[in-house]
N, C-alpha and C positions, 0 to 999 in steps of 0.2 A: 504494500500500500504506500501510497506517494503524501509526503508532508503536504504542509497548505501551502510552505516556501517552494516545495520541487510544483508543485503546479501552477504558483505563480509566474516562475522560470521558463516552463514551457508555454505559456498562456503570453508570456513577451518575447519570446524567443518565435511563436506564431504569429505575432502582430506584426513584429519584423518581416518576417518572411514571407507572408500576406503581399503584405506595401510593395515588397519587392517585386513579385508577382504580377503585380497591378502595373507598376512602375516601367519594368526591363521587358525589352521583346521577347517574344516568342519564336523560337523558329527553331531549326535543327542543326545549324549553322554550328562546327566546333566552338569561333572564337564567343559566339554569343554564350553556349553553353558552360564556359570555358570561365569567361566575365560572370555571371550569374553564381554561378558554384562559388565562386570567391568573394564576390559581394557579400551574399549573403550566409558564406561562414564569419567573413571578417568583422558582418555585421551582429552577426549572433552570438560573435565569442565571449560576449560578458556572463552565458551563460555556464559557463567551465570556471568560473573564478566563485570562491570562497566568501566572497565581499564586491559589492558594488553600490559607490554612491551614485545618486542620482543627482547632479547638481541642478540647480534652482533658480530660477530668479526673481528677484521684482520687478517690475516697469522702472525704467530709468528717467530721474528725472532732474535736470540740470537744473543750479541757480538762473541761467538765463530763462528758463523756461518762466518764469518769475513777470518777464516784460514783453513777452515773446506779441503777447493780444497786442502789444499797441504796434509791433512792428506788422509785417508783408509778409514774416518768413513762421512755419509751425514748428512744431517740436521736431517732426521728421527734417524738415530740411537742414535746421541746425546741426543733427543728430549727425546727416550725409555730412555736410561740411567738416564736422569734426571728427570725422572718419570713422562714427559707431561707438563712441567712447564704451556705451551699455557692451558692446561686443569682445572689446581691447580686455575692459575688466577682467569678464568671464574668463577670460583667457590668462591672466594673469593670476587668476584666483586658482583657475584648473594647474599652470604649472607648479605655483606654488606647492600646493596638493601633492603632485607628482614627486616634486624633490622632498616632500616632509617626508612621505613614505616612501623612498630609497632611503635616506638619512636612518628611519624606523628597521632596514631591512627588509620591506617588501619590496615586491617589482608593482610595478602601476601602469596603465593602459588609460588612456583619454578616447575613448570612444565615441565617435558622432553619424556611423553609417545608419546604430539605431533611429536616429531623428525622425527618420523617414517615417516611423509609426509615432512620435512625437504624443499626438492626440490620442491615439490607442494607450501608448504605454501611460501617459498621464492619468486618463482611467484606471487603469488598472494598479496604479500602486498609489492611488489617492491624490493626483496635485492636483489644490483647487489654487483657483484664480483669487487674488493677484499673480500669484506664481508662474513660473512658465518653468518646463522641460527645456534644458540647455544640454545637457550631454551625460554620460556615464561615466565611471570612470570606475573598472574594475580592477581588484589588489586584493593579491595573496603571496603568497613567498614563491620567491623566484628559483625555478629548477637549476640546481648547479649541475655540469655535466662536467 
């Protein structure tokens, strides 16, 4: 019999794999068959690891956003012009991550093929809104050979 964790694993590990499905052509084509198989193990492999966080986010919101009514330009365009700062963050917070757990002695994976079910996986492991589904990030100890 399967825990309620082993079936929530397969239950995002099919929401992935769904998307994909939906997503990637069809056809019989080596290279396509080829792409597809690796897509979507590279995108399922969070389900082999011991640990995975799902990181999160708020809605990003700039001081400027503050005066933003009285000018021409919205939150979005400001956001473009500063090259995504809500995006730079995340990014900055996932390596962090990354190197705390090397430091710790695990190995760590920055996962984002999952996204593609983004909406699916938020379902199913509870994110509600404001939040949003940013990426994985699977860790456990690293095989030494």
């Amino acid at each position: 019999m399967r825990s309620q964790t082993g079936d929530l694993i397969e239950k995002r590990a099919h929401a992935v794999k769904a998307k994909y499905d939906e997503i990637l052509p069809k056809n019989d084509e080596r290279i396509t068959e080829s792409v597809r198989s690796s897509v979507e193990m590279f995108s399922s492999i969070f389900t082999k690891a011991p640990a995975v966080i799902a990181v999160l986010a708020e809605p990003y919101t700039a001081i400027i956003d503050k005066v933003l009514s009285q000018t021409s330009h919205s939150h979005s365009d400001i956001n473009k012009l500063r090259n995504y700062p809500d995006i730079q963050t995340m990014g900055a917070a996932i390596g962090n991550l990354l190197l705390a757990a090397t430091d710790l002695g695990y190995g760590a994976c920055w996962q984002t093929g999952a996204m593609v079910a983004k909406e699916e996986l938020s379902k199913l492991i509870g994110i509600k809104e404001p939040f949003s589904l940013i990426a994985f990030v699977a860790v456990g100890k690293p095989i030494v050979k």
